[in-house]
N, C-alpha and C positions, 0 to 999 in steps of 0.2 A: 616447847611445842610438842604437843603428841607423833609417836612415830607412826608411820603408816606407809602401807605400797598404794602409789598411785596409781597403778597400775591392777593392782586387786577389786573387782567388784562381786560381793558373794550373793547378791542377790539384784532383783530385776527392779527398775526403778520407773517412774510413769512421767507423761511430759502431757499437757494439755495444749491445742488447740489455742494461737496467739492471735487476739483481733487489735484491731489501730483503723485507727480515719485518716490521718495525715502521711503515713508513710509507712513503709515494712521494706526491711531486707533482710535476705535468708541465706548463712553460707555455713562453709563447717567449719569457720576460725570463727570468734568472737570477734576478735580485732580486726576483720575486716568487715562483719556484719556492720561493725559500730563504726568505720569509717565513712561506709553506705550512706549510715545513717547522720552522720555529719553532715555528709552533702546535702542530705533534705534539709535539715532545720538551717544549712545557709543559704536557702534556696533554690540549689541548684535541682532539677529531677530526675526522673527513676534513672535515664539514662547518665548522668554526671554520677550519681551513686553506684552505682553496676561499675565504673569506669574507676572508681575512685578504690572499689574492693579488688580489681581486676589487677589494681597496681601493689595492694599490701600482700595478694595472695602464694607471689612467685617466694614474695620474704619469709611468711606465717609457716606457708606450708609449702618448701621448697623441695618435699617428697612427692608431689603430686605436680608441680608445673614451672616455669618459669621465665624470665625475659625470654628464653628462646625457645619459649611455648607459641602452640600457631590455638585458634578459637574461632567460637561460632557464635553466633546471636541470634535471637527471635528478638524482633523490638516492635511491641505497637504502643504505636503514634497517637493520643486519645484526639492531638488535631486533625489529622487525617484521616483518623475511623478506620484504621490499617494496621495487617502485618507486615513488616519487612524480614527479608533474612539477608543477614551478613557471614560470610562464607571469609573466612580470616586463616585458613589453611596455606601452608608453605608449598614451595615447589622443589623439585632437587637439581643438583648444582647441573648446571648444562655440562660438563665434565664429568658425570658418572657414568658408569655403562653396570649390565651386567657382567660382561665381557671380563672388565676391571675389578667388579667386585669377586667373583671366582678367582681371577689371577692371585687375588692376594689373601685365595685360600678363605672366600667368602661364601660358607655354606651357614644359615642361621639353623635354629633349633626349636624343637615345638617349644612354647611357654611352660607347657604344662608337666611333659613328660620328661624334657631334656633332651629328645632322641634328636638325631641331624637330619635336617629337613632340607635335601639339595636346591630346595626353590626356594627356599626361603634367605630374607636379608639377616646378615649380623646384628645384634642389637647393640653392641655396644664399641665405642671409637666414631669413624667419621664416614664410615659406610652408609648408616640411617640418619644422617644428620641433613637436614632439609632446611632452605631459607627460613625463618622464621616467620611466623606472620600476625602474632599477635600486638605487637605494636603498631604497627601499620593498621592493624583494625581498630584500635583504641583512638587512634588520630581521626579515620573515616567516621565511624562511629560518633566522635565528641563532632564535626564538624557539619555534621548532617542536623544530629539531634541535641544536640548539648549547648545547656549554658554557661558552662563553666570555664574558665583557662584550664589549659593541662597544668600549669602551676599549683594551684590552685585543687585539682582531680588528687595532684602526687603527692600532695603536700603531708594527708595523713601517714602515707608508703613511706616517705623520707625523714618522718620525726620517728617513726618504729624501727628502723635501719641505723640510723644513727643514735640513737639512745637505748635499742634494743628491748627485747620481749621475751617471754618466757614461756619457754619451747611447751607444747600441748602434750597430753598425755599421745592421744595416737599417732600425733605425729614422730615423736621419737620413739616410738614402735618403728614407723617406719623406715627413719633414721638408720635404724640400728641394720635393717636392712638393705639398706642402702653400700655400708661399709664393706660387708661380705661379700657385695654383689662386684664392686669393684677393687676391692683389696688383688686378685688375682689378674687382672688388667695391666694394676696401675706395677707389681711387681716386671712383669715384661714390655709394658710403653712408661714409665715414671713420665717421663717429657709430658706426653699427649693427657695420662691421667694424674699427674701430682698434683695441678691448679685445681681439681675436684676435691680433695684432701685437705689438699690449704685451705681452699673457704670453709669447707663443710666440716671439718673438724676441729677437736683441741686435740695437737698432737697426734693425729691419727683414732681418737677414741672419739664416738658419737657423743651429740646432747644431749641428755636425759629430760626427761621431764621434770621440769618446773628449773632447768639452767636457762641461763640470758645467754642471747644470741645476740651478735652488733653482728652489723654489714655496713660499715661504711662505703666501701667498693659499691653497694648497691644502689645507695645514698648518690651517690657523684654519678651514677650512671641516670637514675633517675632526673639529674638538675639538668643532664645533657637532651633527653628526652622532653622534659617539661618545656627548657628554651626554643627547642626546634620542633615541637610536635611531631614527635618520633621520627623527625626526617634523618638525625644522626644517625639512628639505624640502618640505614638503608642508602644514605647519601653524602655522612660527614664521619666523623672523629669513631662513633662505634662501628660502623661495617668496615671503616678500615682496621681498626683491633680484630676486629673477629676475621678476616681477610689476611690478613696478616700472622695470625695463630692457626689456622688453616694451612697455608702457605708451606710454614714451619716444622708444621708436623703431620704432614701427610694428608690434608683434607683435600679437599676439590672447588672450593669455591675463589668465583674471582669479582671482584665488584662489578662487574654486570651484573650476577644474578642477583644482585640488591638492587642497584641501580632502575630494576627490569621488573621488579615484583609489586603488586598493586593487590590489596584485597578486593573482593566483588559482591556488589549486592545481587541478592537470588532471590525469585518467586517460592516459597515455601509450598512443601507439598504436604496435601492431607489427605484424608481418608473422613468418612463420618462413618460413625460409632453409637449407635443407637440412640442419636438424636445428637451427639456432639462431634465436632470436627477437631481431630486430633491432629496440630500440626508439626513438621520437624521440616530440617533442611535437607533440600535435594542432596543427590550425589555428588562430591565423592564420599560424600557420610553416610554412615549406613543407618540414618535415623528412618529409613526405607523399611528396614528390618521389622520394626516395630508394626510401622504401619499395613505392611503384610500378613503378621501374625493376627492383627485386631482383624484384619482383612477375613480371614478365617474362621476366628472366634465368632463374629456377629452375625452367621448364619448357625450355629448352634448355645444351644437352650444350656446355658450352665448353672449349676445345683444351688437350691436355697442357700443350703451351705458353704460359708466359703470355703472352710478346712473340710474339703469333702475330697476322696480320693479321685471321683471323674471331674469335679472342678482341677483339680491340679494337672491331670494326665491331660485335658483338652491343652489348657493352656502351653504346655510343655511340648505335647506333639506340635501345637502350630505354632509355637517359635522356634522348633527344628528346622522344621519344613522352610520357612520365611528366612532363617540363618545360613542353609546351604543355601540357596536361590542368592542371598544378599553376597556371598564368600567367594560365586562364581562370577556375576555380573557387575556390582559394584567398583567403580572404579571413578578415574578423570572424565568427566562426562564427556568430557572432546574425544575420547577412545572405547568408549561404553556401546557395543553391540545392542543392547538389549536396551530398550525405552522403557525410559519410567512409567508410564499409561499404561503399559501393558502389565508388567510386574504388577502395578496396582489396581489391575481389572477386577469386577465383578466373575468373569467368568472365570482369570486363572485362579481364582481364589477358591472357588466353586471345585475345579479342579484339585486343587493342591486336599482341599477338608475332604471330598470322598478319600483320600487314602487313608483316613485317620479313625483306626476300629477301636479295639478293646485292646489290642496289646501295643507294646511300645515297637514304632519303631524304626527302620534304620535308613535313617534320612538321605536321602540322594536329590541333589538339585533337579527342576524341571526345565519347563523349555517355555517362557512368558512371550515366545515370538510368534505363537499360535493363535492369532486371530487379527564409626567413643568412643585421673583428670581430676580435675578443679568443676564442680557446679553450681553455681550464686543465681538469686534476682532479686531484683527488686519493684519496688512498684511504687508512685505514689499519689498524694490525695486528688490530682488531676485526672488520673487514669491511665498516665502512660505505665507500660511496664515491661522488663526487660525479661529472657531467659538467659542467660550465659554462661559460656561453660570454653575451660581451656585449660591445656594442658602438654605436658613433656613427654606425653604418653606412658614408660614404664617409669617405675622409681626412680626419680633423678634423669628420666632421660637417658642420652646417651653417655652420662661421664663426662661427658666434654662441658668444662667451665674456663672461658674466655680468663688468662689472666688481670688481675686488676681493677674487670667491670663488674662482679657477682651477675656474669651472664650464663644462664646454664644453656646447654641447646639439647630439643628433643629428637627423640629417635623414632620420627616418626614413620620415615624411609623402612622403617622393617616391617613395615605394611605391604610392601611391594613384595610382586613376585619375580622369579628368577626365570620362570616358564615364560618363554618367546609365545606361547600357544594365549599367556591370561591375558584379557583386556588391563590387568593390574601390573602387568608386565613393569620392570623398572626400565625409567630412561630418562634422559635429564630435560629439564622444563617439565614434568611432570608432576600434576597431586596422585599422593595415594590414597589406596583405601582408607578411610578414616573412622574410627571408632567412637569421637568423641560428639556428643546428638546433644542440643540443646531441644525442651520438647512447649508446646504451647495448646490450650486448650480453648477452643470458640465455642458459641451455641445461639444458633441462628444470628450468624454475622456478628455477636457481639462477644468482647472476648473475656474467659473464664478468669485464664491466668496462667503463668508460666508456671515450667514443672520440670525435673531433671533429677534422675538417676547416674550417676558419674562413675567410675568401674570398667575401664576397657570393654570386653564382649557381654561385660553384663549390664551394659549401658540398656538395648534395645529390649533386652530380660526385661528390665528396671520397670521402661516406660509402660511394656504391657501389663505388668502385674500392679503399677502405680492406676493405670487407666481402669482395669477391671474393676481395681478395689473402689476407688471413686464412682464408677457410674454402675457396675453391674449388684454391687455391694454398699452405695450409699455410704461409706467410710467419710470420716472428717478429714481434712489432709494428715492429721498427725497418725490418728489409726493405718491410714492409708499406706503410713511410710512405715509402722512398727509394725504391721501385718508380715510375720515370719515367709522368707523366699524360698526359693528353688533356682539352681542355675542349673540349662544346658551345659555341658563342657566338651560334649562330642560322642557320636556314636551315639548308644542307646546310655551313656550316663548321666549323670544326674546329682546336685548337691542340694542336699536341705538343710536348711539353719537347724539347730536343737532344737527349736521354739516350735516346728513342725508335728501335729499329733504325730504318737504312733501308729494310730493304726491309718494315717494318710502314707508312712515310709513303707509300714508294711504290706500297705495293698496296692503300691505303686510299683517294689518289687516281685510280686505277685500275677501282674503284669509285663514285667520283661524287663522293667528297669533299672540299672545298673545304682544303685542308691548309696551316694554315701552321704553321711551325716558328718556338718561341719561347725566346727568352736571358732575358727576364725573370722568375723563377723564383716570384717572390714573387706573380703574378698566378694562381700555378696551387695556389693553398692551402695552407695553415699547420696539420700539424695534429698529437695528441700521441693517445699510447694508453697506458692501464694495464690489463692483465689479472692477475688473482687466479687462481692455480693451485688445484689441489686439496687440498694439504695447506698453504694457506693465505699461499705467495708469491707476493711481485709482480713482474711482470716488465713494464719499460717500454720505450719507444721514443717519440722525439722529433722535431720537421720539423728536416731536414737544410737546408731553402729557408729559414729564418729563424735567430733566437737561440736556439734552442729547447733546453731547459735541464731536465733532471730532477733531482730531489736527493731523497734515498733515504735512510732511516735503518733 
């Protein structure tokens, strides 16, 4: 066999535009695209497929989500000529305080800088560790719309787990940081972080790409969920394990807050977009974010050209502007001051774009009371089709992996703030802020197709710059997702893939903004589109920055 780095690629490679009549699913593992696609050709639809990847994904790519991942949905219904949104977000244990989490020397840390953020949650141990709620959405979900048994849903998830798969190229990227991340943890709690070690590695050393990974533990966890449609979770054999290892080592949950947890179907909010309705799910997600910034963009004229420097500075200022507004108000909507109708006014909008000139700049929330992982869909030949997106939120989550079960839990709790003053405030029975936005596109009532950018804060990035390229720029979904980005990171900076002209870096710092140019691809969002034509094909497109895999029947 020839040697080679899998991990080396020295030049740019091209991906076309994937059409199909019977069925499409798009994710960033193979092996779960192609489970997707199993369900179709067994019959089952978009929604059995979506549910069927939703269970390989925690195993594939367990750097991005897991059993004690919480998710979202857009699901329309081609029998009911409708969108649904499903809201599969965790709550925290009615046993935390902030109070408690400072007692125990709980001050978290920006992501980005490192520096100590007195308002902010810990990310790692049993401080951000929230109910789970992505199983309980998987069982809502299958029971509303699905034809399939959970059996049946798992079944591809449990032959992959038990006979194992070979680990992706970026996923053992990420792997690798995963180790580093909690190597220093697990030396002062071994108890609370060794069961993350033991599953996750050999011996303490990460899986490389193209080494086989078994989960049995995942396996057996799975056969427990399939028998009971995720009620073990939450009402038998697994929320007592995870209650129990909680207990043991310092956590705060007690089978109430399982006993007491229910996913919730939501009205999905939208915005229209120069003839199209871009839809994502209400608060506590900040897929609000998004629909803000297009809020702003669609009263000004942006340049023939895409790669043009005031194409790029529009967009950027007005998902500044739309990110503080979402950083401040966003929250549990049962505690949200501030009304989504108003956030998404014509006239705060109107407001928010007059601030936005020729130079960059330094974003401060408004006042709207004047007047986001894992990202998959699928779709198939019937019409139904799904958006879904779910996740542990940082790498691996909190660290915390349930002995025995291959359960990891997410840290999603370090969304919360420590400030008694934020609507995001921590308290138990509480969602927090939520970063992970599955997104959905209509036009005049009929629907486009699901679409998602995955990427913590560059989720709501993702979706404006996915929507631009599409409608304002007439992009294929594939061009649409390889069209080089830009992320906000705060203040007046700014990252641009390499792929970005020069002279768009140069005339953007020119203007005030803080610009770095970045190699690591994977930090600038992962994300997949299916759109449904008019005589009823699909045509998809894939992230070129990850594994990203369609399979199409």
């Amino acid at each position: 066999m020839p040697d080679f780095d899998p991990l080396r690629y020295a030049y740019p490679s091209r991906r076309n535009v994937v059409y199909a009549r019977k069925g499409m699913t798009a994710s960033t593992s193979p092996m779960a695209s192609q489970a997707g696609l199993e369900m179709l050709k067994a019959g089952g639809n978009a929604m059995d497929a979506v549910l069927a990847m939703a269970a390989v994904m925690p195993l594939v790519e367990p750097t991005s989500n897991g059993l004690g991942s919480d998710c979202f949905a857009l699901v329309w219904s081609a029998k009911e000529g409708k969108l649904f949104g499903l809201n599969g977000s965790g709550v925290a244990p009615q046993a935390i305080s902030a109070e408690e989490v400072r007692r125990r020397g709980g001050a978290g840390s920006e992501r980005r800088t490192g520096a100590v953020n007195e308002t902010a949650v810990p990310k790692e141990g049993w401080c951000p560790v929230m109910v789970p709620g992505a199983p309980a959405a998987w069982a809502e979900l299958r029971r509303r719309f699905g034809t399939k048994s959970m059996e049946e849903i798992m079944a591809p998830a449990m032959a992959y787990a038990r006979e194992g798969f070979a680990v992706p190229v970026n996923v053992a990227r990420l792997w690798n940081t995963g180790i580093r991340r909690f190597s220093g943890p697990c030396k002062e709690n071994p108890e609370l972080f060794g069961p993350w070690f033991a599953y996750f590695t050999k011996d303490g050393a990460p899986y490389r790409a193209g080494e086989t990974f078994r989960a049995p533990e995942y396996a057996r966890t799975l056969e427990s969920l399939a028998a009971s449609d995720c009620e073990s979770c939450y009402r038998g054999d697994l929320m007592e394990q995870i209650v129990a290892f909680s207990r043991a080592t310092g956590g705060f949950f007690t089978e109430e807050d399982f006993r007491s947890y229910r996913p919730q179907w939501v009205e999905p909010i939208s915005i229209d977009y120069k003839g199209y309705q871009v839809c994502e799910i209400p608060p506590n997600g900040h897929g609000i974010t998004a629909l803000m910034a297009l809020n702003i963009l669609k009263g000004m004229d942006l340049p023939q050209e895409r790669d043009s420097v005031e194409g790029f500075h529009r967009q950027i200022e007005s998902v500044k502007l739309a990110f503080v507004d979402a950083k401040k108000y966003v929250a549990d909507p049962r505690y949200m001051r501030a009304k989504v109708a108003d956030m998404l006014s014509k006239d705060y909008a109107a407001r928010r774009r007059a601030l936005i000139g020729e130079r960059a700049l330094y974003p401060e929330a408004g006042d709207p009371s004047c007047g986001g992982t894992v990202y998959f869909c699928a779709a198939d030949g019937m019409g139904n089709m799904v958006s879904f997106i779910q996740s542990n939120y940082m790498g691996f989550g909190s660290g915390v992996v349930v002995p025995g079960t291959g359960i990891s839990l997410q840290n999603r709790g370090a969304n919360f703030s420590l400030d008694p003053e934020s609507d995001n405030f921590l308290e138990g029975g509480k969602k927090s802020y939520h970063t992970i936005i599955p997104g959905f596109l209509c036009r005049d009532g009929k629907p486009v197709g699901p679409f998602g950018v995955m990427g913590g804060f560059m989720q709501p990035q993702g979706h404006v710059q996915v929507v631009v390229n599409t409608v304002d720029y007439h992009m294929n979904p594939q061009e649409a997702l390889d069209a080089p980005r830009f992320q906000w990171v705060g203040e007046k900076r700014i990252q641009l893939e390499r792929e970005v002209p020069a002279h768009v870096a140069q005339g953007l710092a020119a203007r005030g903004h803080q610009v770095e140019i970045v190699n690591a691809n994977l930090e600038m969002g992962r994300g997949q589109i299916i759109w449904r034509q008019e005589d009823g094909t699909l045509v998809g497109g894939t992230e070129p920055r990850a594994d990203g895999t369609i399979a199409a029947w």
